[in-house]
C-alpha positions as CSV (number, residue, x, y, z in Angstrom):
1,X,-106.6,-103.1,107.6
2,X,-106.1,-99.2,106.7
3,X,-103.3,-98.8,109.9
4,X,-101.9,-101.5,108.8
5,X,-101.3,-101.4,105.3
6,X,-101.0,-97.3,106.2
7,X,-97.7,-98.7,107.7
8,X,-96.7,-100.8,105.6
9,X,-96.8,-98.4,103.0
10,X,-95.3,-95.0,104.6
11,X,-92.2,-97.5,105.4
12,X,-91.8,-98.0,102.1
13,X,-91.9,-94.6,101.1
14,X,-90.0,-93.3,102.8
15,X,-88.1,-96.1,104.7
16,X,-88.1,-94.2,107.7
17,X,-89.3,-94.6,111.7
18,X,-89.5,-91.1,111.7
19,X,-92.0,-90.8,109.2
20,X,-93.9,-93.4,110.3
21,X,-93.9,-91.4,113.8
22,X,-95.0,-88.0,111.6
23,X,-97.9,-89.8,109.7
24,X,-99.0,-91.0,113.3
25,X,-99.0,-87.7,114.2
26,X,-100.6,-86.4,111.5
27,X,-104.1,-88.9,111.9
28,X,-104.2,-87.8,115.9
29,X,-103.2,-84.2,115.7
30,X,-107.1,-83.8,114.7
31,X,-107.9,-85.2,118.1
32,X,-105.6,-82.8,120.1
33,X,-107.2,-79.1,118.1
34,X,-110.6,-80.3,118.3
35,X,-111.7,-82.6,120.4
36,X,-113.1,-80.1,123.7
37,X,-115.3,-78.2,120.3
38,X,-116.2,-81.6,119.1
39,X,-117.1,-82.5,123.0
40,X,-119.5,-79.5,122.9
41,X,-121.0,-80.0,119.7
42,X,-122.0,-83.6,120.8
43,X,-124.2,-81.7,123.6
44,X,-125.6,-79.2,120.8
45,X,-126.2,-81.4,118.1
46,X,-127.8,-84.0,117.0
47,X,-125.6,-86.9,117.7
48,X,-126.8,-89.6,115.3
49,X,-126.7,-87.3,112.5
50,X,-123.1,-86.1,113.7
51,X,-122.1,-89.2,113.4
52,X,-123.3,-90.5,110.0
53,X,-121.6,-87.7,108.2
54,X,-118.5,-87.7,109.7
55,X,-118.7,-91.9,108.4
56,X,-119.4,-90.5,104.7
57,X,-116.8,-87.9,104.8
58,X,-114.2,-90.6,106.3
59,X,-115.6,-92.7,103.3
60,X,-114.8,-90.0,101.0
61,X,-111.2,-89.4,101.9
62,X,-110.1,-93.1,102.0
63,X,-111.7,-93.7,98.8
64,X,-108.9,-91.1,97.2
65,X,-106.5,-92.4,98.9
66,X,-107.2,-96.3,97.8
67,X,-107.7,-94.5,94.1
68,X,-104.1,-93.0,94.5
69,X,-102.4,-96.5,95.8
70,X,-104.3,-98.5,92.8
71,X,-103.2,-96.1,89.8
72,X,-99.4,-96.4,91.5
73,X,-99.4,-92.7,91.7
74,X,-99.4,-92.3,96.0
75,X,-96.5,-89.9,97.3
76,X,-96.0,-89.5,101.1
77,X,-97.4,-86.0,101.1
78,X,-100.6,-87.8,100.0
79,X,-101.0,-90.4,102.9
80,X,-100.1,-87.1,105.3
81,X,-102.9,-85.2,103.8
82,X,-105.4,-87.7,104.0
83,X,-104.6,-89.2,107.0
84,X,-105.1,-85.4,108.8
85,X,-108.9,-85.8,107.1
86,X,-109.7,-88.8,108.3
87,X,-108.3,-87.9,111.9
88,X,-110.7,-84.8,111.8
89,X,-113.6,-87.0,110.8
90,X,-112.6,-89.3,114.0
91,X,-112.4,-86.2,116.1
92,X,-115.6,-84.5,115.9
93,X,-117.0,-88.0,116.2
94,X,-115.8,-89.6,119.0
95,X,-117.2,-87.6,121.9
96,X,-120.4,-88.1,120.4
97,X,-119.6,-92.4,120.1
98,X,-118.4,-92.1,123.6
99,X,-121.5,-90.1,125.4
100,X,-124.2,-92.1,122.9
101,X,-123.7,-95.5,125.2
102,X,-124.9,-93.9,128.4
103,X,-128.0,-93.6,127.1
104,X,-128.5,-96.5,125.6
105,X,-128.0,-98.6,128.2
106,X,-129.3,-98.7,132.4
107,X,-126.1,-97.6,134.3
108,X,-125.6,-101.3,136.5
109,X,-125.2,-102.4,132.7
110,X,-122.6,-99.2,131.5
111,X,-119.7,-101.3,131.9
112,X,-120.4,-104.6,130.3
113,X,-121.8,-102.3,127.4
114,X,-118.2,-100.4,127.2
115,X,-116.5,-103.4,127.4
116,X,-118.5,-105.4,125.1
117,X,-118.0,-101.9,122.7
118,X,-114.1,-102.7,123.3
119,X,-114.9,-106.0,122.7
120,X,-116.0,-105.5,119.1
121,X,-113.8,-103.1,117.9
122,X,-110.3,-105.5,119.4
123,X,-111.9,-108.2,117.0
124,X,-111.3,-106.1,114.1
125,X,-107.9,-105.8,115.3
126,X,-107.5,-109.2,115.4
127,X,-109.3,-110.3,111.6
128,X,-108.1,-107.1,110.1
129,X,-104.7,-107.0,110.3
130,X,-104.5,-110.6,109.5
131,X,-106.6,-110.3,106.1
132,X,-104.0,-107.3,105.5
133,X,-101.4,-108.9,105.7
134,X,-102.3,-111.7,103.8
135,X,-103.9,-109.2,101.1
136,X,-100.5,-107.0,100.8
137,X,-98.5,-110.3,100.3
138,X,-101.3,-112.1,97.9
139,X,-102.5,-108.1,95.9
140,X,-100.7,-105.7,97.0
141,X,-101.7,-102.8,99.3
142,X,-105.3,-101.4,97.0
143,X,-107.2,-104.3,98.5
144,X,-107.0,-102.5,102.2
145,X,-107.8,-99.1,101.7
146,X,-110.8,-100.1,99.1
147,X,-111.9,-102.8,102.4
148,X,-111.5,-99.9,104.5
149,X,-113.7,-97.0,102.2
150,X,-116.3,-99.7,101.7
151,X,-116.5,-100.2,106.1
152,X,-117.2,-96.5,106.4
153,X,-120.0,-96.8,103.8
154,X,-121.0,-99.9,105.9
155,X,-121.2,-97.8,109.7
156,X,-123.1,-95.0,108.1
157,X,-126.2,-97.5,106.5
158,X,-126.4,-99.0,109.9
159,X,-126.2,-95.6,112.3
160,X,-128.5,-94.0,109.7
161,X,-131.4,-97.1,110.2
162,X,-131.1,-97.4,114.5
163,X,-133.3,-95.9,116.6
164,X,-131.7,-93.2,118.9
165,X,-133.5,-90.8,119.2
166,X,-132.6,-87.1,119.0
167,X,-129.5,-86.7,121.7
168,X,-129.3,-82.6,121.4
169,X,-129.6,-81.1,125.1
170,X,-132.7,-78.8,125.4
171,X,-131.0,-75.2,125.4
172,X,-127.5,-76.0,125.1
173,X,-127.8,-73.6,121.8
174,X,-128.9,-70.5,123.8
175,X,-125.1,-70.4,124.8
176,X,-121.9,-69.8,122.6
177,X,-119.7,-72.4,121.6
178,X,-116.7,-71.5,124.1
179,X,-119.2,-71.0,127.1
180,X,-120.1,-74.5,126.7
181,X,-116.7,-75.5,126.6
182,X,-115.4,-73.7,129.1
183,X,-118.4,-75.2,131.9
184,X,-117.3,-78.5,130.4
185,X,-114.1,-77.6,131.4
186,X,-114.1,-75.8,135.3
187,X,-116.8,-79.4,135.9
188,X,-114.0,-81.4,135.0
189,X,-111.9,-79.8,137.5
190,X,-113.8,-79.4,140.4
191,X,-115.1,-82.9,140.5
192,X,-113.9,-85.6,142.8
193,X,-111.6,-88.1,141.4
194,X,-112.1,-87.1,137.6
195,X,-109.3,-84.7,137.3
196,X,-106.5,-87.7,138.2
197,X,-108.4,-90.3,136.2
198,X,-108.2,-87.6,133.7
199,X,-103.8,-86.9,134.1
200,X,-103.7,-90.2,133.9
201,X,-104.9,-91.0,130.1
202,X,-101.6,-88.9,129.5
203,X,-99.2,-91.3,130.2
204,X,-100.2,-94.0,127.9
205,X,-100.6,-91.3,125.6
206,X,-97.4,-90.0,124.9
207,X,-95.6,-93.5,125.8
208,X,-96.8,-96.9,125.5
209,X,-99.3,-95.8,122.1
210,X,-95.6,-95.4,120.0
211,X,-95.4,-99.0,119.7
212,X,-98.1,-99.0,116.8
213,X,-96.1,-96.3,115.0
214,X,-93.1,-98.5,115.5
215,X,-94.9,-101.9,114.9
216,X,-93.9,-102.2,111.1
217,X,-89.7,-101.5,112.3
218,X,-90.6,-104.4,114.4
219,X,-91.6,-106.4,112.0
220,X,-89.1,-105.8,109.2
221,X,-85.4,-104.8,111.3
222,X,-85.9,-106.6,114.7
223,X,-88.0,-109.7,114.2
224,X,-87.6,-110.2,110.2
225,X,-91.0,-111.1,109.4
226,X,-92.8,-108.9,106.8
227,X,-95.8,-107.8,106.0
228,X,-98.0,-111.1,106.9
229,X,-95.6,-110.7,110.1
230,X,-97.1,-107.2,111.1
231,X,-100.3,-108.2,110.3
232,X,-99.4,-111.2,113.2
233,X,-97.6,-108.7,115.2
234,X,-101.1,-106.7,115.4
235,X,-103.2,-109.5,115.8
236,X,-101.6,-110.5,118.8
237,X,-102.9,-107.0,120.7
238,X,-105.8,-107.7,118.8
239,X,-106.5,-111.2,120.4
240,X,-105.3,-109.8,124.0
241,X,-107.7,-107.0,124.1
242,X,-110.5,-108.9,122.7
243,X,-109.6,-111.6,126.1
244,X,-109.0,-108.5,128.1
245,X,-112.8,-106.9,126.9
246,X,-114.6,-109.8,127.5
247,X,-113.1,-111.0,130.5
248,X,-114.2,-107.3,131.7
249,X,-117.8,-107.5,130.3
250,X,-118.1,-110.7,132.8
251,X,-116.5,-110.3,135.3
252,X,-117.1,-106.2,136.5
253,X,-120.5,-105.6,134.4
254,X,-120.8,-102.7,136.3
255,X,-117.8,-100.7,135.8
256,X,-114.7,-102.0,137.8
257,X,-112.9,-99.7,140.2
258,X,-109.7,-97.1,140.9
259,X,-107.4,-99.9,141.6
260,X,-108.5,-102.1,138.6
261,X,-107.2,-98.5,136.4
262,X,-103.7,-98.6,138.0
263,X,-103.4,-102.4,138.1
264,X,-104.2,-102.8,134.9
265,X,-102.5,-99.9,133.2
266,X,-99.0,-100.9,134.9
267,X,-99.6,-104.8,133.4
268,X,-100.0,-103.3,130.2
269,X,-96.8,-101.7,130.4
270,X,-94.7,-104.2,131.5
271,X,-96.2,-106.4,128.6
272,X,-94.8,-103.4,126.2
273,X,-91.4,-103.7,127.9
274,X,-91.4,-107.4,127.2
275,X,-92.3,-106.4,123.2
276,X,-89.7,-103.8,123.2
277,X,-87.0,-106.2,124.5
278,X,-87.9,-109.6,123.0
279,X,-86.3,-110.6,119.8
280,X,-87.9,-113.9,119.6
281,X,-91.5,-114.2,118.2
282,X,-93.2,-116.0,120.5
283,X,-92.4,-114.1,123.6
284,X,-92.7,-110.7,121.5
285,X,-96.2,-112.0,120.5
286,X,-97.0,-112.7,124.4
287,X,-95.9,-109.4,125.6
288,X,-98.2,-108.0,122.8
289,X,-100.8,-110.0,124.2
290,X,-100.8,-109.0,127.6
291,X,-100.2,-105.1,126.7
292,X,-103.4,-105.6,124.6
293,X,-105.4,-107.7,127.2
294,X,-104.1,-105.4,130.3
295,X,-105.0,-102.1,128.0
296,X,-108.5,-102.8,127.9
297,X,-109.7,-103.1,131.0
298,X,-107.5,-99.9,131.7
299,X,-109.3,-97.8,129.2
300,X,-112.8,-99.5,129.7
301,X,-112.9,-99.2,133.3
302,X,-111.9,-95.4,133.2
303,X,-114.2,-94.7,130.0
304,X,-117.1,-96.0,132.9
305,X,-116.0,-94.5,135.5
306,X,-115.8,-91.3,133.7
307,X,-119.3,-91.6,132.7
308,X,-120.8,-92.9,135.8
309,X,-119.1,-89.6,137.8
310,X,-120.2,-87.0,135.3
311,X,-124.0,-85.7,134.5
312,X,-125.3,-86.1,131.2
313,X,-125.0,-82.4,130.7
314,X,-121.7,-82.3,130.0
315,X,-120.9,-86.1,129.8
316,X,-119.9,-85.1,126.2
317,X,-117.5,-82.3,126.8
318,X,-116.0,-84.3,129.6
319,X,-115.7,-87.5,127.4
320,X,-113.8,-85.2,125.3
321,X,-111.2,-84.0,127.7
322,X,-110.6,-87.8,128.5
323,X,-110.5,-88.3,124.6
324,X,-108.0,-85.2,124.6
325,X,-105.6,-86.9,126.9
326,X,-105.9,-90.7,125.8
327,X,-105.6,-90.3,121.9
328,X,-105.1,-86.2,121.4
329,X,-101.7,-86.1,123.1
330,X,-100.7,-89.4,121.1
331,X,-98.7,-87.0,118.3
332,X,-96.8,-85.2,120.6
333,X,-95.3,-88.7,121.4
334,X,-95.3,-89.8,117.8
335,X,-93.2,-86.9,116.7
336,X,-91.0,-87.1,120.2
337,X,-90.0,-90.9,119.9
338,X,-90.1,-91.6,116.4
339,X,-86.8,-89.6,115.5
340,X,-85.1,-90.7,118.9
341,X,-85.9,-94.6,117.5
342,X,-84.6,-93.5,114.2
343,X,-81.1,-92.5,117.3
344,X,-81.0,-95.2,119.4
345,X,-83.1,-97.7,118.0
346,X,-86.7,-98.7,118.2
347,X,-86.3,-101.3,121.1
348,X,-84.6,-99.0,123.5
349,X,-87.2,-96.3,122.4
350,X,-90.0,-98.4,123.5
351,X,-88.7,-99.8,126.7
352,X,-88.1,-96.5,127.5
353,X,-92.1,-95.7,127.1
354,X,-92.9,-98.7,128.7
355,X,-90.5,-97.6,132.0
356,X,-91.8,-94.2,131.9
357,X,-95.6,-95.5,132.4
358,X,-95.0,-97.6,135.0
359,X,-93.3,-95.6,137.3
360,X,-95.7,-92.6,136.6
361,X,-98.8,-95.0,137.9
362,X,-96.5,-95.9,140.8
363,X,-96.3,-92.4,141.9
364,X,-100.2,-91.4,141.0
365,X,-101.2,-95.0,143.2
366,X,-99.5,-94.3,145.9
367,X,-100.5,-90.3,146.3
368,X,-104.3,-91.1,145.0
369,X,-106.5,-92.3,148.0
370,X,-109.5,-91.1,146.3
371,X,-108.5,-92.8,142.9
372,X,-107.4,-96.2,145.1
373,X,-111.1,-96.1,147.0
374,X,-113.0,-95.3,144.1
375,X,-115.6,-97.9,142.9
376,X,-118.0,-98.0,140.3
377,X,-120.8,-100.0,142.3
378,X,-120.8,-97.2,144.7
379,X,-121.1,-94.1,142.7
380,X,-124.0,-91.9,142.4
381,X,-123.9,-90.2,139.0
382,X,-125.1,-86.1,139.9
383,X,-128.4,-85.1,138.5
């Protein structure tokens, strides 16, 4: 609901893809300046406690900003600010959401539990967006970023009551900071297969992720639908993914394979190019489908092999680098294609993305035999 009322309201600010692009930017740039410390501090730390205060302080800063749409007086500068804040909370969070489900669950089970993870959160992309919609058409914009506060509150009660036990690694504090980081760091390179699966995260990273910056021009210039359109528009990915998650959870329960990554990755994108080319809304909400269905089992099956490769020492710095290159880089390509849509349009823009991806996993396929033979059944994660 907050991403997509966030939208909504930044276009009508400012009335600009551009900005849209900037405020983008401005919620992931957290992710690119701190995710390898946050990755480090999930190995030092306490990760359930980690977690529960980065929900309160996420709670915090969407509360001002639902205060500031409600009294009328909300100025661009304002979403910026607060959607840096928020992005920081996310950042020093994630590595520590990402490493957490190793250990809850046996590791013949770590893929159905990442997928079924996927699962849940795609469902919120599917009822959110459509109750924002509806809610910006029916009461205005409040409605979301009050829904939104409120859901943080919500996450913190329940990671505050479950029983994980304390996740800090015995004698991980008897080292600095940037030691810790930097071990996370030569691992990640000297381990088979890790470093391409890795690369690869950037590609979707600086291309095909510009399409939910763009989503609102979408909905508005090219297709003409509104607000309860975006909210559709979203839902669509929303209702893919949630397909593509469970169809994982079922069908590889154990983590998928190399092939599966580039397969799936390259479906994606040719389901962004149909979005980026389609002005008709039924095709525009297929190709939306199949780039959310496809993306999932991309990023679930890499998330699991990621985590079945790497030792539980440093599964949380490495889980950051992957978070690095799959959401941290996403600003670079926010700020990149959001004024070059604002040139040559939005659907040339994204086609352009979508093009780019593909031929990138083309070329990483065909020179990757250790990616291509890799398979999550038959990995041995090192002690």
């Amino acid at each position: 609901m907050q991403t997509t009322a966030q939208g909504w309201l930044v276009l009508g600010l400012t009335n600009s893809a551009g900005m849209l692009g900037l405020t983008s930017a401005a919620a992931n740039l957290p992710t690119l300046l701190l995710s390898l410390y946050a990755g480090a501090l999930a190995d030092r730390v306490d990760q359930r406690r980690l977690l529960v205060l980065t929900q309160i302080l996420a709670a915090v800063f969407t509360a001002i900003l639902a205060l500031l749409v409600t009294t009328g007086g909300v100025q661009f500068w304002h979403v910026l600010v607060i959607a840096f804040l928020v992005g920081c909370t996310s950042a020093l969070a994630s590595p520590a959401y990402q490493s957490l489900v190793s250990t809850l669950v046996p590791p013949a089970a770590l893929g159905n539990a990442i997928a079924l993870n996927s699962a849940q959160f795609n469902f919120s992309r599917i009822v959110g967006p459509t109750f924002a919609g509806i809610g910006i058409a029916l009461a205005g914009l409040a409605l979301s970023f009050w829904a939104n506060t409120l859901s943080f509150v919500v996450v913190a009660l329940v990671l505050a009551t479950l029983p994980i036990r304390n996740t800090r690694a015995i004698g991980r504090l008897e080292t600095s900071m940037w030691m810790n980081i930097t071990d996370g760091i030569r691992y990640a390179r000297s381990a088979p297969v890790v470093p391409t699966l890795l690369l690869l995260t950037v590609a979707p990273a600086l291309f095909n992720l510009n399409y939910l910056v763009l989503m609102p021009v979408f909905a508005r210039d090219v297709l003409g639908i509104g607000a309860p359109g975006l909210g559709l528009l979203t839902s669509a990915v929303g209702i893919g993914a949630l397909t593509g998650a469970l169809t994982i959870a079922v069908a590889r329960p154990g983590g998928g394979s190399g092939m599966l990554v580039i397969t799936a990755l390259i479906a994606s994108s040719a389901g962004l190019l149909v979005f980026s080319l389609s002005t008709w809304l039924p095709l525009s909400l297929v190709g939306l489908a199949v780039l959310g269905g496809c993306a999932v089992p991309y990023y679930t099956t890499t998330n699991t092999l990621l985590q079945l490769l790497v030792p539980m020492r440093v599964r949380g710095r490495v889980m950051s680098l992957y978070i690095l290159g799959s959401t941290g880089l996403v600003p670079l390509g926010n700020v990149i294609v959001g004024p070059i849509a604002d040139h040559i349009g939005a659907p040339a823009a994204l086609a352009g993305c979508a093009i780019s991806t593909i031929v990138i996993c083309c070329v990483v396929g065909l020179r990757s035999r250790g990616l291509r033979e890799l398979h999550a059944s038959r990995v041995v994660t090192p002690a």
